[in-house]
VOBA-1610 file (N, C-alpha, C; in pm, whole numbers, padded with zeros to 5 digits, always signed):
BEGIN
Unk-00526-03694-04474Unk-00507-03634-04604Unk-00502-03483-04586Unk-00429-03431-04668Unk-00382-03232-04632Unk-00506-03204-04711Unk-00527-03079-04643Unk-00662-02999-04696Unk-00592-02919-04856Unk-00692-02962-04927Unk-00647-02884-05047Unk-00693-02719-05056Unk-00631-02617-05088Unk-00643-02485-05061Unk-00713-02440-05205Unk-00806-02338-05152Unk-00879-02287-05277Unk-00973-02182-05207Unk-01034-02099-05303Unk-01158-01975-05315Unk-01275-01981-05367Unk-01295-02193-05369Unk-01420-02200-05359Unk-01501-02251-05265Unk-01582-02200-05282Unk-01733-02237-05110Unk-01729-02346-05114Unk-01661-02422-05010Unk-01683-02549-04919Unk-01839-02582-04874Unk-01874-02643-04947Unk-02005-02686-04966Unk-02017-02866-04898Unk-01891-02909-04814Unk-01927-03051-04749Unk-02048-03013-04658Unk-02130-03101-04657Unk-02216-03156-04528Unk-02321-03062-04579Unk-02329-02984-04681Unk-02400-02873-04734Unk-02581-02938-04803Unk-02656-02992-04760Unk-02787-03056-04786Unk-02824-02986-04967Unk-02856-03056-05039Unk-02929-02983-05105Unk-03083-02876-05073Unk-03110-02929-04993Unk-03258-02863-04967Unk-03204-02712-04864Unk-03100-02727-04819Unk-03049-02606-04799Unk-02943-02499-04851Unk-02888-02597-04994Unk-02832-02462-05083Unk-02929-02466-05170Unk-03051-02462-05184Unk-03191-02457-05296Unk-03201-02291-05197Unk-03230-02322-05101Unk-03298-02219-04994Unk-03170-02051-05000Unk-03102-02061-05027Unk-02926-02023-04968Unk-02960-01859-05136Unk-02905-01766-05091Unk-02891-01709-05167Unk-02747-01699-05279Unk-02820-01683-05386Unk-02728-01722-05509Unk-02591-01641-05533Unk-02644-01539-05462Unk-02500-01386-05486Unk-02370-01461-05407Unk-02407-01535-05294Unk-02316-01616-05215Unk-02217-01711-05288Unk-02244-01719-05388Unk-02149-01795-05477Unk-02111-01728-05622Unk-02119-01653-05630Unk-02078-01559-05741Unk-01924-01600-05788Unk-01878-01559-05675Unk-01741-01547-05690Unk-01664-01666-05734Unk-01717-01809-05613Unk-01654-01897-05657Unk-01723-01950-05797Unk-01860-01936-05815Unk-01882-01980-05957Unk-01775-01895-06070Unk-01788-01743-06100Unk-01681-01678-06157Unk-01513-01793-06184Unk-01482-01792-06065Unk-01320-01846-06082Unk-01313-01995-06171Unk-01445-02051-06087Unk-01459-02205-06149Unk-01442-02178-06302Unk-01560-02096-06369Unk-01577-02142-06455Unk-01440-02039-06542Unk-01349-01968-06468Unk-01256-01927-06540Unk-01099-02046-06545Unk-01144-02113-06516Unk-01047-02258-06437Unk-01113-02331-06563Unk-01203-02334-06632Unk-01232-02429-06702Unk-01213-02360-06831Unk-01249-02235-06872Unk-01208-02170-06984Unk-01003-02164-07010Unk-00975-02144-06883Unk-00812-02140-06907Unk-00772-02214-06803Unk-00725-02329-06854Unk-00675-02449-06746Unk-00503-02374-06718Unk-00458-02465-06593Unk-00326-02427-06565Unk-00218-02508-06666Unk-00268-02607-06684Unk-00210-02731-06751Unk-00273-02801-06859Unk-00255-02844-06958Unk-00344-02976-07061Unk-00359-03118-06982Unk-00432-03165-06961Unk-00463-03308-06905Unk-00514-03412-06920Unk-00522-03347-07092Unk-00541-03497-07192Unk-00401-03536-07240Unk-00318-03485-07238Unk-00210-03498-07317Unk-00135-03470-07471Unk-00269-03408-07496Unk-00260-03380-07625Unk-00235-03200-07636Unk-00089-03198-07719Unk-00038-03047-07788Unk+00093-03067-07782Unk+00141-02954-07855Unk+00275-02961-07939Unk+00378-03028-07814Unk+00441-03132-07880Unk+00596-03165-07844Unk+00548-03293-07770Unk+00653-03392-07792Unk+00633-03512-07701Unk+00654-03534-07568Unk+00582-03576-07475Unk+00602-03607-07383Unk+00723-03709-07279Unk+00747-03805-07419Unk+00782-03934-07351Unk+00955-03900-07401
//
């Protein structure tokens, strides 16, 4: 499977008991983008807004 590309912290194999420990400034950034990805999506992906689809 192709690696999907992005600017947030790759957190696989990442333990919880060691991002508890991990300083928080370290994710600033990707928290920032995330949660600007959720305020302004690229796309609608319920399907719902003006004009039909089908």
């Amino acid at each position: 499977m192709a690696a999907v590309e992005s600017n947030l912290v790759d957190l696989a194999g990442v333990s919880l008991e060691t991002l508890r420990s991990m300083d928080g400034r370290v994710f600033a950034t990707s928290l920032e983008e995330l949660l600007r990805g959720i305020d302004q999506p690229l796309s609608s992906v319920s399907g719902f807004g003006p004009g039909r689809l089908d």
